[in-house]
C-alpha positions, -999 to +999 in steps of 0.1 A: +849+675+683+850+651+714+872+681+732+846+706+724+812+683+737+834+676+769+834+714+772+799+718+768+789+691+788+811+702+813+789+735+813+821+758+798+797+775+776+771+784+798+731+781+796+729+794+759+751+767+745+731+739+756+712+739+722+754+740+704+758+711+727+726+687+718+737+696+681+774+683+691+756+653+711+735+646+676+767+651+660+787+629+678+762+601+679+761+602+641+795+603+641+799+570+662+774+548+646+790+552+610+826+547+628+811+515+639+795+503+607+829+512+591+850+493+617+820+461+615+828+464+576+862+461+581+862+433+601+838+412+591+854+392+564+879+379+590+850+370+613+837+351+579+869+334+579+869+324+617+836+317+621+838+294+586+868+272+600+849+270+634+820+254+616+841+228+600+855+222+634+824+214+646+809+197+615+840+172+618+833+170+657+802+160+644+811+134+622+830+119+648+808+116+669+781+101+644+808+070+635+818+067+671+779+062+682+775+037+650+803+017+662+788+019+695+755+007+685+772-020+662+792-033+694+759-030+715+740-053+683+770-078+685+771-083+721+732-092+720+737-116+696+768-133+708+746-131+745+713-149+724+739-176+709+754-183+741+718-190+758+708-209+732+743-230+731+734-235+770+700-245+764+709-277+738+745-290+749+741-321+738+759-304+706+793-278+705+802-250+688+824-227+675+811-192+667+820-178+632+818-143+619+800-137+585+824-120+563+810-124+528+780-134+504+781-151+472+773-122+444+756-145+425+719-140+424+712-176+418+735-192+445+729-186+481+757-188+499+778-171+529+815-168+538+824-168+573+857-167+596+865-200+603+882-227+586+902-260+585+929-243+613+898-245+635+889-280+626+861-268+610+849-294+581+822-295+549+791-309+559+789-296+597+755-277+601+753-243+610+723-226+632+717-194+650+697-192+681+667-187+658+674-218+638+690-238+615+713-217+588+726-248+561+757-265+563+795-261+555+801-270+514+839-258+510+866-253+536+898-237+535+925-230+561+906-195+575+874-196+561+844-215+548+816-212+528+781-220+537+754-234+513+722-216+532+688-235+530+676-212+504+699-222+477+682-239+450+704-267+458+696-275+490+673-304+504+664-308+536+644-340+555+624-323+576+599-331+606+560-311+610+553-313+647+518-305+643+509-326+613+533-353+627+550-367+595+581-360+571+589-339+545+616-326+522+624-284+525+638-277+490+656-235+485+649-218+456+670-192+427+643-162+446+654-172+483+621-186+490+622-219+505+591-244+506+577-280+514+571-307+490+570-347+499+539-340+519+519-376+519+482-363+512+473-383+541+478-360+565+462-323+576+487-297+572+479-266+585+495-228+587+515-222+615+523-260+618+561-262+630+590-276+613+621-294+623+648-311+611+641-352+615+673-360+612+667-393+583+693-391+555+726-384+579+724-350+567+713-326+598+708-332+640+668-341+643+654-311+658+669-283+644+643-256+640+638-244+604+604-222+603+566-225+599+541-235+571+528-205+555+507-222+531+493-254+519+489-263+481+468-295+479+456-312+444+438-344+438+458-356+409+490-352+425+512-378+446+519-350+474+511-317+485+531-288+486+536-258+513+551-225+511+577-218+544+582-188+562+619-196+578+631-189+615+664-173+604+664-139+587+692-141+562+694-107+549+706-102+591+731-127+593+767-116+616+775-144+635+765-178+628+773-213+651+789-242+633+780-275+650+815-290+654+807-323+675+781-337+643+794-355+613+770-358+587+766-395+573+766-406+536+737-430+532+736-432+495+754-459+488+724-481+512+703-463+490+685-486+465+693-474+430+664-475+400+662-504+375+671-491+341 
């Protein structure tokens, strides 16, 4: 057929075929197309298959990619807080430290403690306070030889002799089994306000004086009762702790046994 319309178009067959070859043209056309959706349909599951294992290709490219950036972005969030800890380490060097990774939490939802890096092999020893640049963390409760645990100031267990600048007078920070952490020991003397700022005072050998812990949130005040009581918003945001600063140069003093002891 393609012999014949080369014929025709070649003017072989004179004026009169000209109809015989726009039927042949028709013809051939109709011909083509159909060869062409036949060839497609022969083709096109291996196309499937190629153009299938391209998109995993590229969907693992894309993967990639996505855990490269997020370790990116989690070496960019480390660097900024090992740049905030060195400023603030510059700005108070009247102490030294030794930077610690956080490497753990206590699962316990009553206990409120965290694990980090460092241990007895870096002369690291219970009772040494640890702080971040935005404040005061807890202290060191257990050590062993690469790691220690830290009791945080939200643990139900902790006490803490506090300082409000504002209000000028003491108080005791006390943590909580929620997390929450709050003031009690308030004399009713004095005006406490929100926003007042608190500090470690330093009495009791436990903590450095000046240590910053947070703010008073709220004040709870009764008639019949010896002190009053204030709800703290803290400096720190625990749920964000990565690296912490243990204060390696303070060693916290035991005072209890100058401590007068109740008559029975």
């Amino acid at each position: 057929m393609g012999g014949i319309l080369a014929l025709a178009l070649g003017g072989f067959f004179g004026s009169a075929s000209r109809q015989f070859g726009a039927s042949l043209i028709e013809l051939q056309t109709w011909f083509s197309t159909r060869y062409r959706g036949f060839q497609d349909f022969v083709t096109a599951p291996r196309d499937i298959v190629s153009l299938r294992a391209r998109n995993a290709e590229l969907e693992a490219q894309v993967s990639q990619l996505q855990a490269q950036l997020i370790e990116l972005q989690q070496r960019v969030n480390e660097t900024e807080i090992l740049a905030a800890l060195v400023d603030f380490s510059r700005s108070n060097p009247e102490s030294t430290y030794k930077a610690a990774s956080v490497i753990g939490r206590d699962p316990s939802p009553f206990l409120h403690y965290i694990i980090i890096n460092r241990g007895s092999n870096d002369d690291i020893r219970r009772g040494m306070p640890v702080v971040t640049n935005q404040g005061l963390v807890g202290r060191i409760d257990a050590v062993i030889a690469d790691a220690a645990r830290v009791q945080l100031i939200t643990d139900p267990a902790s006490a803490v002799n506090v300082y409000l600048q504002n209000a000028d007078t003491s108080a005791v920070l006390f943590g909580s089994v929620t997390g929450d952490v709050s003031l009690d020991m308030i004399s009713q003397n004095v005006v406490v306000d929100p926003g007042d700022v608190i500090l470690t005072s330093g009495l009791g050998g436990g903590f450095p004086a000046d240590l910053i812990i947070g703010q008073v949130v709220t004040v709870r005040t009764l008639e019949f009762e010896l002190f009053q009581q204030a709800t703290v918003q803290p400096a720190v945001d625990f749920s964000r702790l990565e690296i912490v600063l243990v204060i390696t140069n303070f060693r916290p003093v035991d005072i209890s046994p100058l401590e007068p002891t109740p008559s029975p």
